[in-house]
N, C-alpha and C positions, 0 to 999 in steps of 0.2 A: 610317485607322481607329485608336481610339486603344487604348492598350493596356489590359490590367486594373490593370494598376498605377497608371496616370492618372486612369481611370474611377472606381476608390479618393477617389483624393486629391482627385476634383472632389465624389465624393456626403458627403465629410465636410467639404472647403473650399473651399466651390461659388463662387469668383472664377475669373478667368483664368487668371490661370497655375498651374499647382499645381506645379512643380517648385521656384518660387522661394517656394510658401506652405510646402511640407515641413518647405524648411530653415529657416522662421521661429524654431518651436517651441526646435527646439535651441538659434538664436541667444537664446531667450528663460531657458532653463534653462545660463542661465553657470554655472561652479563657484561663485562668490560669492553669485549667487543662488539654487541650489541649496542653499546652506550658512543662508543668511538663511531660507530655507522651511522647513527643518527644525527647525532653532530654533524656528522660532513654533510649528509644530507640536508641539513636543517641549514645549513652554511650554503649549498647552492641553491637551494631554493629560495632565499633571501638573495642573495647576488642578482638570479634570474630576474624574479616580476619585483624589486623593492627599487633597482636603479634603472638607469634610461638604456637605451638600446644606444651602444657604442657605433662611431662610424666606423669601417673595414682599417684595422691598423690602428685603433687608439683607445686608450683605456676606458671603460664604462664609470666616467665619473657623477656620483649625485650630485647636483646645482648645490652651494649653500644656502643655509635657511633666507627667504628673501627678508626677513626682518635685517638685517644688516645691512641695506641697502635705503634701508628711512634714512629720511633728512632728520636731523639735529640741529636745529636751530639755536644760533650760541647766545646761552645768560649774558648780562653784562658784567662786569668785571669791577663788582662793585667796591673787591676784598683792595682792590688797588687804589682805591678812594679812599676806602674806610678799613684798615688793616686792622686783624687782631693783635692782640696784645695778649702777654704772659701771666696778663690775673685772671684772664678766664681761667674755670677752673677745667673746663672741659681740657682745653689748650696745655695750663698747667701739667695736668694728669699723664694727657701724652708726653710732653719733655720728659717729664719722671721718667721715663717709661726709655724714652732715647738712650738717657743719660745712663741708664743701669744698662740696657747695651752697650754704649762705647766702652763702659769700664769692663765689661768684659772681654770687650772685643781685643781692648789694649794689651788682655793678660796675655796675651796668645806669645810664643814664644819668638813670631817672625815677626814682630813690633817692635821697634821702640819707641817713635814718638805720634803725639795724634793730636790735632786741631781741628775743632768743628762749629761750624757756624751756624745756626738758621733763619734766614728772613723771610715776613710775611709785610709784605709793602714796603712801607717805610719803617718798620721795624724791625729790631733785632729780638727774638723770640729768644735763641739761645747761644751762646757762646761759652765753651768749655774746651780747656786744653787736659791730656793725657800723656802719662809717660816721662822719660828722660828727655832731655834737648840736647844734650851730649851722650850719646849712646856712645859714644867709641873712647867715652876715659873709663876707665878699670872699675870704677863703682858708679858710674853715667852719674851726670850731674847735671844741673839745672832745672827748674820746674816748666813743662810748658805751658804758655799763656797765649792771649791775644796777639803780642807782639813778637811772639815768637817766630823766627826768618825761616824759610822755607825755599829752596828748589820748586818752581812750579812747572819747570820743565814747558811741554806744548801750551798751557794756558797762557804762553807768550804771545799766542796767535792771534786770541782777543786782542789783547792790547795792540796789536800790531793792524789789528783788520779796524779796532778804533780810531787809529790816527789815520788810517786812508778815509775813512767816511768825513772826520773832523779837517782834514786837509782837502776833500774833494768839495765838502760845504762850504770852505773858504776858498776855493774856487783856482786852488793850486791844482789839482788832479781831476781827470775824470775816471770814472770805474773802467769807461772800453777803452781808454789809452794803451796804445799796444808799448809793451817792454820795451821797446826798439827807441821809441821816444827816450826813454831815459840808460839804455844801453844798448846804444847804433852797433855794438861791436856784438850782440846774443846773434847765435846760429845754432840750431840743432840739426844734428844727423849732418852735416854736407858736408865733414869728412869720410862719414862713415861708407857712404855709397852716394855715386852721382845720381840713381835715381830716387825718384822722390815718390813718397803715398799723392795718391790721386790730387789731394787737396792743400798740401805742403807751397806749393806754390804761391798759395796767398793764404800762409799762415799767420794766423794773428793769436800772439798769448797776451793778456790783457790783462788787468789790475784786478779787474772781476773774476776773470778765471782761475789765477792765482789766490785772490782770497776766498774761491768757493770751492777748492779742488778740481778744479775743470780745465784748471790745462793741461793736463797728459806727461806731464814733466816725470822725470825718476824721480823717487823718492829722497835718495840720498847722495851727494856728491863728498866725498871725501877732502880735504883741503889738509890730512898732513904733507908735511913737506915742504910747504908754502913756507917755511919763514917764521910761521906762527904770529905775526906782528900785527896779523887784521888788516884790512883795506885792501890794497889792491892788490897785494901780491894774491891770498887769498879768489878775490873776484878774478883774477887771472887764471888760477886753475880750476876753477869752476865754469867759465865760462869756455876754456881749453877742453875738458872735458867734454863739455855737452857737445862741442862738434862731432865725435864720437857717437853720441849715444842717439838711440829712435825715442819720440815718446811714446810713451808706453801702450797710449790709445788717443785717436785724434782730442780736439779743444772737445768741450761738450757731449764726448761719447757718455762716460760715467767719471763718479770720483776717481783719480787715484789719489790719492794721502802723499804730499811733495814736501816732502822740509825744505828740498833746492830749492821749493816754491817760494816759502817763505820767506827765506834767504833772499830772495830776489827782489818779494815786493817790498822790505822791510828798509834794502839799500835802496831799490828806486825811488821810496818814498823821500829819502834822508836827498838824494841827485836830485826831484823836484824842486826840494826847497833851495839847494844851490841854486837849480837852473833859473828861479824868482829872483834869487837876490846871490847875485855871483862875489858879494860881500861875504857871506858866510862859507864860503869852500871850504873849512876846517871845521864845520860841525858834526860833531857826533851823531852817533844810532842812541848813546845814554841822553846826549845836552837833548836830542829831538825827543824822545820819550816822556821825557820829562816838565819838557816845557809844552807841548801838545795835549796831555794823558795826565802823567800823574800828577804834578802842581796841582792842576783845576779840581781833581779828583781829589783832594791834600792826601794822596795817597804817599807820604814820606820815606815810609819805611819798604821801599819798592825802589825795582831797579836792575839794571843789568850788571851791576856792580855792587859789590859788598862794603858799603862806607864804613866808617869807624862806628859810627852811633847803630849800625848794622850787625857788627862781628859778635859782639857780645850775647847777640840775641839768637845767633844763628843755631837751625838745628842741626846735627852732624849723625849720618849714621853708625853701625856698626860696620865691623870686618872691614874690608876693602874698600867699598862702597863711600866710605870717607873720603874718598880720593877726585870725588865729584863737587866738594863741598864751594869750592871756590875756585874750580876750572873754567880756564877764560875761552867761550866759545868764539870770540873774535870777529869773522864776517858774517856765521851763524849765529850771533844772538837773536835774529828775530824770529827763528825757526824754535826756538826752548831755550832761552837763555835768562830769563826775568828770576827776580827773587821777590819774594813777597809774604805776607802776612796773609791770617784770618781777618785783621780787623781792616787790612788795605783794603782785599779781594769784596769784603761786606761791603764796601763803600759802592764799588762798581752797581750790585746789587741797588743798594737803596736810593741813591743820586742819580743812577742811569737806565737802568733795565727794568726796574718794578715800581717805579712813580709814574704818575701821571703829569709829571712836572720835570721832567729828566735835564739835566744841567751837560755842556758840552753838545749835543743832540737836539736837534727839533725832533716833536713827536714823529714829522715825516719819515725822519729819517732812521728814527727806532722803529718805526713800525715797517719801515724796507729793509733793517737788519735783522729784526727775529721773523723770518720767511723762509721758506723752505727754498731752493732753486733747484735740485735732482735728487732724483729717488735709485734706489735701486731695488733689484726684484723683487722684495719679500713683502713689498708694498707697506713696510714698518720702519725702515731705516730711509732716512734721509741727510742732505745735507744743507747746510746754508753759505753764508758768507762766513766759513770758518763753523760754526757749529755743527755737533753732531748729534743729528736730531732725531728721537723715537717717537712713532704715534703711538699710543697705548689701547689697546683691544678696551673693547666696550666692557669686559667682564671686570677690567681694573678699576673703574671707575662707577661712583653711586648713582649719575644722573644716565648713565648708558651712552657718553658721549665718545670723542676718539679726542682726548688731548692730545698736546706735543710736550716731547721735554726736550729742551733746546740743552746742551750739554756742550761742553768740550775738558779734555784727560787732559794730565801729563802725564809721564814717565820717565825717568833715569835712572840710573842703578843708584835703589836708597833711596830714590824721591818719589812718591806718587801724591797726583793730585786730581781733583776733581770740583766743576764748577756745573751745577745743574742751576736751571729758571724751568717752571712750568707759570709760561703767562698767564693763564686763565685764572690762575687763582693768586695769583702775585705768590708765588712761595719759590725760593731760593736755599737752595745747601751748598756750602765752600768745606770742602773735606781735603786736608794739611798730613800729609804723612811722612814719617821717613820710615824703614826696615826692609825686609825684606818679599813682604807682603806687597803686593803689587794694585790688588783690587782694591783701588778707595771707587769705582763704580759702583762694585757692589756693596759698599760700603752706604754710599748714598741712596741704591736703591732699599734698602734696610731703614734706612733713616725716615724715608718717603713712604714705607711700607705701613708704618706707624702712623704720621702727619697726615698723609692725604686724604683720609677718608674724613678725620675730627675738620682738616678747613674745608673740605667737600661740602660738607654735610652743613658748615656756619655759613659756608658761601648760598645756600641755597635757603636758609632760613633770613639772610637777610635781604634776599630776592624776594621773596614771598612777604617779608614785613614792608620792605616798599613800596611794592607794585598791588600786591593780590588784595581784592574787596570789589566791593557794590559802590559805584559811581553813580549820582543822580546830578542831573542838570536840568530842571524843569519840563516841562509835559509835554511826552512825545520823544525823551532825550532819555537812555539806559546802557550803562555800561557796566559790563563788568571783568573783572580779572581774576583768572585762577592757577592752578598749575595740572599739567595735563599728565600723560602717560610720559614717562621718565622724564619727570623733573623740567618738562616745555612751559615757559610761561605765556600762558595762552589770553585769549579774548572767550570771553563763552558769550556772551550776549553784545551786541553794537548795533543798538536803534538809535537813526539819526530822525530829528523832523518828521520820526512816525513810519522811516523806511528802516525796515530790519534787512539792515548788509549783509549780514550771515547769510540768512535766507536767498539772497539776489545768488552770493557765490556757491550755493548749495554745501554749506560747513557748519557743521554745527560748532564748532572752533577754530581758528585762527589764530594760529603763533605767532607771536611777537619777535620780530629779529633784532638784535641789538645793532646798532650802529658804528658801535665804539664810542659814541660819545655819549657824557653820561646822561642818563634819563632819555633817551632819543632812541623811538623802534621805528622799524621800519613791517608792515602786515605783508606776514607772510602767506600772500591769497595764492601766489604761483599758475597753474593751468588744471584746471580741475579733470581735464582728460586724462592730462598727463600726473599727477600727483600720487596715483595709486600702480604705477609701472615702476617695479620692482629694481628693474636695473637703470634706471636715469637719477634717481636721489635725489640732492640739492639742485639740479638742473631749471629742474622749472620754477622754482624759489627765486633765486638772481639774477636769472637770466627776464624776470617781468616785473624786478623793482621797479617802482616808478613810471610805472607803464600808463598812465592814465592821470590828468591832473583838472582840476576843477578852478575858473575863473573866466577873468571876464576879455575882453581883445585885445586890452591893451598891458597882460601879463601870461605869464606859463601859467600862473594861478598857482593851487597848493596840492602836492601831492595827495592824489587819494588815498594813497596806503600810509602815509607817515603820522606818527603821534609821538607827544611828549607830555610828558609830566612834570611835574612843576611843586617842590615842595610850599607852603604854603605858613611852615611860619610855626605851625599850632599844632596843637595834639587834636587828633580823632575822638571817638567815641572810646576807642578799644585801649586808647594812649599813647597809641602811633602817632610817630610825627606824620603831622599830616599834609596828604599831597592832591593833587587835582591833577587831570589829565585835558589837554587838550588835541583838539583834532579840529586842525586847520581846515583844511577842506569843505570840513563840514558846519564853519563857524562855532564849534561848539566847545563849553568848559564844561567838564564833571567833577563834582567834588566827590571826593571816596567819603560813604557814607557810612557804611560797614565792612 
């Protein structure tokens, strides 16, 4: 008879044997697999109750953390006023630190030569050259220097996109002049097919499109065969072609990257100045470069051509690659055709791009060329008029803010170059290569990896030495200035005449926006409903600057949110130069007292 403990084991594992099904189970729950079950388990029941309930058809994604979505309210840009210099030692320390990079970087065996620039304002922090200048004689010869000539390949583009802003400010060009102005003869696609995209009809490629990637143009038009002689034969098969070809994506869809672009605005630019003064019809793409750009710039040793006082300095690469050294791009020079220097390329840097004082450019008009004009998806890459622009994640940076690095490459077999500016902090790198190593990016961002946290870090201590203290202006009058959660330079206390403003906006602090100009904020009071909603950000910050002003009928009066500061000549208590704060509005002066 069997037992109840059999009779079990048969009404749950009704085979033969059950003594040897028992012990199946256990053999089936190893530790290992024990430990693998739990896992999975532990893995769905996190997926379950830990993310949102998906809608029917789309992936159950968690929101990102809403801290990403704070306003950052920007420093001023003081390091552009007041640039460091190379005896800090802080400063010092990292160069050392560069400079034993490059020399490594050089030994690499797909090197031969290297030039590297860095500027913080108006200075030149450091300049060092690496390597052969002649990689292609049998023992390489030459030592590289500052003057040493380079292939800049696409940083042609700047310069090219400099002489349309310099020529639109002299009021020969507009930026939305359509091509057709300066070549009645450009058609795309109308031999290709009679019908046309929806919007081809009143196609317009324009001076702007062209210098910001946004005319949909192809990449590359080929022009051997032409003659080789440059001008027109040249623009003849290029413009023969495009009948031919679709652009790639309407004006203004997204970038596409156009050398033909280049090409195009670089001769229409050279056709305007005919069409001003029909005296000059034999002017060069080199005579207009030069007399527009580099002259002013005394950028000498630059050019689309390799002059005598040039050859000697040039750099050449290895293997094949030599064969680019002094190939005459013809009706494409302004697409990568320029030569130039580390100490030229600096110049752009300190005279145009990271002064507050910029020479050939009004501010206006710097400050509408380093601007982003379209993005594309990853919401990190952007572009400009010509530059190619990264925001950088908050985790890159000390104060938690999102810079940009306004960049533009070059490339040709043998040449790579690289020209980065991060406005914010006035800091610039010109990276000069010939081999067969292609990344002077990543070269640069190596370079940056190093620098950006030591001027981070001096840019924010001399924010805090100008602004931050305890203001008194007689009784009933308190201000003060501090620095807030990541690096905001804030208001903590603003009693006017005995009314505490804080109080009225219900903030126990108030960020100071900068203006751009110096010592000039603007209170960032914003909409207090709205200031703590997660996904609107900056929105309610500038969209209520100015929103309220104080006087009398017969003016706008003075902004209630604006304040300035005003150095004062003397030292503080502490030995700061010292400065006072005024706030219009409210009639009032504070001197910083602590």
């Amino acid at each position: 008879m069997a037992s109840e403990k059999d009779l079990l084991a048969q009404q749950y594992y009704p085979v033969s044997s059950a003594p040897a099904i028992v012990w199946k189970p256990r053999r089936w729950l190893s530790l290992p697999r024990f430990l693998i079950l739990g896992a999975v388990c532990t893995l769905i029941t996190l997926a379950v109750f830990s993310g949102d309930i998906a809608e029917p058809g789309l992936p159950g994604l968690k929101p990102p953390p809403k801290e990403i979505y704070k306003c950052q309210p920007p420093l001023p840009s003081l390091l552009t006023y007041f640039p460091l210099t190379a005896d800090d030692p802080e400063v010092r320390r990292a160069l050392h630190r560069v400079d034993a990079l490059l020399s490594r970087y050089v030994r690499r065996d797909d090197m031969d030569a290297l030039s590297v620039n860095v500027v913080q304002g108006g200075n030149v922090l450091f300049a060092q050259g690496y390597g052969v200048q002649r990689a292609n004689e049998t023992t390489g010869k030459g030592k590289v220097n500052q003057d040493t000539v380079f292939r800049i390949a696409s940083i042609t583009k700047l310069f090219v996109t400099l002489q349309l802003l310099v020529l639109r400010d002299q009021g020969l060009v507009n930026l939305d002049d359509d091509i057709k102005t300066f070549y009645p003869e450009f058609e795309i696609g109308k031999a290709l097919d009679s019908r046309q995209d929806d919007d081809d009809e009143d196609l317009h490629i324009t001076l702007r499109t062209l210098a910001a990637q946004l005319s949909g143009l192809p990449r590359d038009m080929s022009t051997l065969g032409g003659g080789g002689g440059g001008g027109d034969s040249e623009e003849y098969i290029v413009l023969s072609k495009l009948k031919h070809e679709r652009l790639v994506v309407p004006p203004y869809t997204f970038p596409i990257y156009s050398n033909t672009g280049f090409s195009l605005l670089g001769n229409a630019l050279r056709r305007a100045v005919v069409l001003a003064d029909p005296t000059r019809a034999n002017v060069t793409l080199d005579e207009l470069l030069r007399e527009k750009v580099l002259a002013p710039l005394g950028m000498g040793m630059s050019g689309y051509q390799v002059e005598e006082e040039m050859r000697g300095n040039l750099a050449v690469p290895r293997n094949g690659s030599n064969q680019m050294a002094e190939l005459d791009f013809g009706w494409n020079k302004p697409a990568g055709g320029m030569y130039s220097t580390a100490r030229d390329l600096t110049k752009l840097l300190t005279t145009v791009l990271l002064t507050p004082h910029p020479i050939l450019l009004p501010r206006r008009t710097l400050r509408e060329w380093l601007r982003p004009l379209s993005s594309l998806p990853d919401s990190r890459t952007e572009v400009g008029l010509t530059w190619e622009i990264t925001k950088l994640h908050p985790s890159y940076t000390l104060t938690g803010r999102e810079p940009r690095l306004y960049s533009k490459s070059g490339n040709l077999p043998g040449y790579h170059s690289e020209l980065t500016v991060r406005p914010d902090l006035g800091l610039g790198v010109v990276v000069l290569m010939t081999g067969d190593d292609s990344d002077a990016a990543v070269l640069v961002d190596r370079v940056l990896e190093v620098l950006e946290p030591v001027v981070e870090r001096k840019w924010v201590e001399k924010v805090k030495k100008r602004y931050v203290g305890t203001y008194v202006g007689g009784e009933g009058n308190r201000f003060k200035v501090g620095i807030g959660a990541k690096d905001v330079l804030s208001v903590m206390e603003l009693v006017v005449n005995g009314t505490d403003l804080l109080a009225i906006v219900g903030s126990k602090e108030v960020a100071l926006w900068s203006t751009g100009r110096l010592d000039e904020f603007r209170l960032a009071f914003g909409r207090d409903y709205l200031n703590t909603r997660p996904k609107i950000g900056c929105q309610p910050y500038w969209m209520s600057f100015d929103n309220m002003r104080v006087g009398d009928d017969n003016t706008e009066g003075a902004a209630f949110d604006r304040l300035v500061f005003e150095p004062t000549g003397k030292k503080d208590r502490k030995g700061r130069e010292g400065v006072r704060a005024v706030y219009p509005a409210g009639g009032v002066t504070w001197e910083r007292m602590v």
